[in-house]
N, C-alpha and C positions, 0 to 999 in steps of 0.2 A: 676519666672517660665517662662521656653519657652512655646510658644505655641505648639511647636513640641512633649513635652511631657506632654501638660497639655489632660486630660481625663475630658472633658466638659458635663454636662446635663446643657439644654435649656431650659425652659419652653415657653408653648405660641412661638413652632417654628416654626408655621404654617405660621405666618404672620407677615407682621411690619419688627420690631428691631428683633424678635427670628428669622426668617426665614433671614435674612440679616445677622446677625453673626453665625447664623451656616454653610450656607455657608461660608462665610470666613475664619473661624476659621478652617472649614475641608480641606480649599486650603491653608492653614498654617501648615497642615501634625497632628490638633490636632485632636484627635478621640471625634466624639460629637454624645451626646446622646437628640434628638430631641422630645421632649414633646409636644403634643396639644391633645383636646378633637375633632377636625376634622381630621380625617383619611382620609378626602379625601384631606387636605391642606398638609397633613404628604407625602402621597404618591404622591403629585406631587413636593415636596422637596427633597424625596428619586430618582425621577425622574432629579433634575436636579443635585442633585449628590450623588451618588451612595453609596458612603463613608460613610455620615450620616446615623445612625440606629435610626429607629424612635418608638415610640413608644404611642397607644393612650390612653389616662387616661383623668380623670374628678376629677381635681386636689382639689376638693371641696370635695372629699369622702376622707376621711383619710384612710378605706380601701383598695382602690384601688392606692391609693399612696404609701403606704408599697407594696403591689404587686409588681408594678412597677418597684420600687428602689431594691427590692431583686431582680428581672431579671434581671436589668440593672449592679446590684453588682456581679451578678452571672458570667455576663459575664466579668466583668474588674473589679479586688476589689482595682483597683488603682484611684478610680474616687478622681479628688481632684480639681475642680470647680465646683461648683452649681449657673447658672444664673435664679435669679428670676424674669422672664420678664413677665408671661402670666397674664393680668388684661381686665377690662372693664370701660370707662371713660362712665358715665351716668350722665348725668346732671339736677339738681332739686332745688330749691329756698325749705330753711324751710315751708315758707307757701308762696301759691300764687294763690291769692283770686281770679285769671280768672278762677280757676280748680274747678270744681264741681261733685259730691258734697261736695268734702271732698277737703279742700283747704290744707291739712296737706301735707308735705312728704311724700311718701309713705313708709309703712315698707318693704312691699314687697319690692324695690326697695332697701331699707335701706342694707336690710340682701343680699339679691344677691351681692353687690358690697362690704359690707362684707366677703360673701365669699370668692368671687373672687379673688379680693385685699389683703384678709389680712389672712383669716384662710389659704388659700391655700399654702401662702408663710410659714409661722406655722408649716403648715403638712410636706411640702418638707423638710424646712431645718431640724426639727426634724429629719425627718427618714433618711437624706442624712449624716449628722453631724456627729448622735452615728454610721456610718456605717463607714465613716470616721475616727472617734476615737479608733475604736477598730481596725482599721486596721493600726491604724497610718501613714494615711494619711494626710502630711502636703497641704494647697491650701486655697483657699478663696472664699467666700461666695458674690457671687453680686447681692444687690437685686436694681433693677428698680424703683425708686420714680416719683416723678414730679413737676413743680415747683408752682404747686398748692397744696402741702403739706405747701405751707406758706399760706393758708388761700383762697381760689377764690370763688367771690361769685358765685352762683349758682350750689357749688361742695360740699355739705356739707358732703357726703357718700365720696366723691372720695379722698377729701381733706383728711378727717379724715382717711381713709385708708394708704395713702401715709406717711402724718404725723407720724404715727403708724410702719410703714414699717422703716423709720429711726429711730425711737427711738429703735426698735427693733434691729436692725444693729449694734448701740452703745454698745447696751448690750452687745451682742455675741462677738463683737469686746474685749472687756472685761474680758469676759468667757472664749473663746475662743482661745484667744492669748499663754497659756500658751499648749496648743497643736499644737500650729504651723499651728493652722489656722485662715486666716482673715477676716472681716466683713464689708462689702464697700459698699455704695449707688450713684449710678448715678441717679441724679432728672432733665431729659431734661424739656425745657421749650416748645415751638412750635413749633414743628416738622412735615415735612413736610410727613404726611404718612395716607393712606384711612381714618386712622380709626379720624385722628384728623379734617379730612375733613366732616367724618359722624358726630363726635361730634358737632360740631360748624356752626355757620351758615355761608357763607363766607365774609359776613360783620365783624363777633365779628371777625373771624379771622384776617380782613384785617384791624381792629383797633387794635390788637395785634401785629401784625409787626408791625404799624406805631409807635408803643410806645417801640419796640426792637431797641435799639439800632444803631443796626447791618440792622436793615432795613428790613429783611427778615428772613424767619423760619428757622430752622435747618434743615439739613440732616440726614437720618439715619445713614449713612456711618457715621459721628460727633458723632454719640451716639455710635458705633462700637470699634469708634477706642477711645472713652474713656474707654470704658470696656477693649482693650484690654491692655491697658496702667495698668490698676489694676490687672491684671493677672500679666502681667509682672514685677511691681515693689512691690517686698517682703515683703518694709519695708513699702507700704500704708495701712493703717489701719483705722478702727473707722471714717471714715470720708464720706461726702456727696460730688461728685464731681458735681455741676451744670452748667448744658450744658446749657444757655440758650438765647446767645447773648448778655448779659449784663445785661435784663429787669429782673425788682424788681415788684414784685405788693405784 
């Protein structure tokens, strides 16, 4: 698929990786359809280009994600990429007996990054899919991992999430295939962008390079242009592409 004709929704296009490929992807001549729960990160993306049409939702209401997606379909029933980017990395030890009084996990915590991460990816590609299917829309499904889907300790909500996100991927890749649509996971490793800078302290983070490889974190522009590589090639499927500079944990 070119990107000149591919018809993009974003999630989480406020910020990060979403705001970074929709821009791109719309100076690629593709029409993108930009998703976040901040309207006011939407409308300063709508500000720096014009092209992208945004749109705000709370991707955790299944509700208002059909909303959405019937606006969004209303205006172009050719939509035939769906990128699943929009999440939240929280970080939390099973039990950790400095926290009082309850040295547990928190549920609270537990279920918000449930949401976030995983039902919300659930709702989109549901409602995005069957609108897909019925319209006979061939394209592919990219949802955003990370490479703590292979286990990090003090990410048990995040981890489990991501994990979950590719297993899911696998499936639809599966299902999917016989409508001519595909199902692909990019899981970047350390990336250089606010939000991994909020997550970590910058020590864990500066012992994380030192054990990449490569020396140094990723770019997002590296996580861009892996996505845009799955647009483009037909025959990728069913698989996890990991950005990560080599490092294994």
């Amino acid at each position: 698929m070119n990107l000149v004709d591919a018809n993009i929704i974003v999630t989480g296009a406020g910020s990060g990786f979403g705001r970074s490929m929709s821009i791109y992807f719309a100076s690629q001549g593709a029409n993108v359809f930009a998703i976040d729960i901040n309207e006011n990160s939407l409308n300063s993306l709508q500000d720096e280009d014009s092209r992208i049409q945004i749109f705000t939702c709370d991707l955790v209401n299944n509700e208002t994600v059909e909303e959405v997606i019937d606006e969004i379909f209303s205006i172009n029933k050719g939509i035939n990429v769906l990128i699943n980017n929009a999440g939240i990395m929280k970080n939390a030890p099973l039990v950790n007996l400095l926290q009082r009084p309850d040295s547990r996990h928190s549920i609270d915590l537990w279920n918000q990054v449930i949401d976030v991460n995983l039902n919300a990816v659930f709702y989109m590609s549901r409602s995005v899919v069957n609108r897909m299917i019925r319209n006979r829309n061939k394209g592919v499904i990219v949802n955003v991992s990370s490479i703590a889907a292979r286990g990090n300790a003090g990410q048990t909500a995040y981890a489990a999430t991501k994990a979950a996100v590719e297993a899911m991927s696998k499936v639809w890749a599966k299902e999917l295939g016989v409508f001519g649509i595909r199902s692909v996971t990019v899981a970047p490793g350390f990336i250089n962008t606010i939000g991994a800078h909020d997550a970590l302290e910058e020590k864990m983070l500066a012992n994380w390079v030192d054990k990449t490889p490569l020396k140094r974190t990723g770019e997002v522009s590296e996580i861009v242009s892996s996505i845009e590589f799955i647009i483009q090639n037909d025959f990728f499927n069913g698989e996890t592409i990991n950005v990560n500079g080599g490092l294994v944990i």
